[in-house]
C-alpha positions in Angstrom: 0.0 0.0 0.0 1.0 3.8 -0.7 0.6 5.7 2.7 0.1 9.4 2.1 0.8 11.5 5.1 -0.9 15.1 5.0 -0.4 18.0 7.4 -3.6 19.8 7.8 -3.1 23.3 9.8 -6.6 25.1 10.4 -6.7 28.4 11.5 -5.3 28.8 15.4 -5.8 25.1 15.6 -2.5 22.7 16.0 -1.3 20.5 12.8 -2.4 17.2 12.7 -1.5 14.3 10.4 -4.0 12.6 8.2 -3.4 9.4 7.1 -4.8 8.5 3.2 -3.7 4.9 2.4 -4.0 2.9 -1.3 -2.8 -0.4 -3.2 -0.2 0.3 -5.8 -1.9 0.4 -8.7 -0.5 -2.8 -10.6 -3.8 -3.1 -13.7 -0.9 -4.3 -16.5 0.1 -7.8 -14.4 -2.0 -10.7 -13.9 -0.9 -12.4 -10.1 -0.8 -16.6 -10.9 0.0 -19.0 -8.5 -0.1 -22.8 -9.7 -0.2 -25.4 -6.4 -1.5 -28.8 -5.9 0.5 -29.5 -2.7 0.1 -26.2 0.0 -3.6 -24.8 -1.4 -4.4 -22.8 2.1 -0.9 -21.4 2.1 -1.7 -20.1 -1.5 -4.8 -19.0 -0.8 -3.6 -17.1 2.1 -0.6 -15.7 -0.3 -3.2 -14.2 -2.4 -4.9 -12.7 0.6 -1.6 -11.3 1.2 -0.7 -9.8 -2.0 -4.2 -8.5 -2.7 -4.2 -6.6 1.1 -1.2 -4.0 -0.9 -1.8 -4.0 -4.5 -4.6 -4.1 -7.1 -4.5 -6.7 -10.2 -5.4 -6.4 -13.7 -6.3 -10.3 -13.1 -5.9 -12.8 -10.4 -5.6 -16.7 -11.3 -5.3 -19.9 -9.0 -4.1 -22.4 -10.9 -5.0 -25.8 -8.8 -7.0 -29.3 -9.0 -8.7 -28.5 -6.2 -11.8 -26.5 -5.9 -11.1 -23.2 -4.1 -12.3 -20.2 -3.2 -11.4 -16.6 -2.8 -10.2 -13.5 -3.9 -9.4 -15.1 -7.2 -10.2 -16.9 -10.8 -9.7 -20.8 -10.0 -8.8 -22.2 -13.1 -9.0 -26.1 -12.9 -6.0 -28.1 -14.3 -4.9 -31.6 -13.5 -2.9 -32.1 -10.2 0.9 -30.8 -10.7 3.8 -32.9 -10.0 7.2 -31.2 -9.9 7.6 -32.2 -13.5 4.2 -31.2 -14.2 4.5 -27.8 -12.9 7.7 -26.8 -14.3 6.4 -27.8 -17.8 2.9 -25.8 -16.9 4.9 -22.5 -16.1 7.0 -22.7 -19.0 4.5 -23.8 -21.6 0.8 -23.7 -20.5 0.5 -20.6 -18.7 0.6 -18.3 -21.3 -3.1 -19.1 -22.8 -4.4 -17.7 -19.3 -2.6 -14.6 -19.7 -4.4 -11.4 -21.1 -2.0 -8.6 -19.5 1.4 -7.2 -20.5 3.2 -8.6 -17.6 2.4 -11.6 -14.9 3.7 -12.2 -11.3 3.8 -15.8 -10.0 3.6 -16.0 -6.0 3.6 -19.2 -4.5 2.6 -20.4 -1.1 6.2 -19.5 0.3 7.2 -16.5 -1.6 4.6 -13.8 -2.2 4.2 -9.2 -1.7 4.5 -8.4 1.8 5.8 -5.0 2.0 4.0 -1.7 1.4 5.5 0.6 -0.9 5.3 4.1 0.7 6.4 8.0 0.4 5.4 11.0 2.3 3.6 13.8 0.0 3.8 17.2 1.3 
């Protein structure tokens, strides 16, 4: 998230801080993650990412039927073979944006970018 700090000074009254907060703005990537293994950890990677930035599109890749702040896109369960080959070859059809970020159930946006605007 981008945290926008603002002084506000009102006449004979003492400055305060107000506090305007907002994703970063990420419309030309579609977030993927591909799992058969660690599905809650995913999901809750998604829930992660999606708490500081805003997708173009956002697609769980997964046997499994699941729910949540994305498009579940049903494939066959993924071996380590399986998913290597699906990532390098497969993926693309799904993909309708510029640019895509994978996340997986280990490695996914934590931080919040920020700046002060005066």
């Amino acid at each position: 998230m981008i945290e926008l700090i603002q002084v506000v000074r009102h006449a004979e009254a003492r400055p305060r801080l107000v506090a305007f907060t907002m994703k970063a703005d990420l419309r030309d990537f579609t977030l993927c993650a591909a799992d058969s293994a660690n599905i809650a950890l995913t999901v809750r990677a998604f829930n992660q990412t999606l708490e500081n930035c805003n997708f173009g599109n956002v697609l769980f890749f997964t046997h499994a039927a699941v729910e949540g702040p994305f498009r579940t896109v049903k494939i066959d369960k993924l071996t380590r073979q399986r998913y290597r080959h699906f990532r390098l070859k497969e993926v693309t059809t799904f993909i309708d944006t510029p640019f895509v970020l994978f996340i997986e159930w280990d490695g996914y946006v934590t931080g919040r970018p920020t700046f002060f605007h005066n």
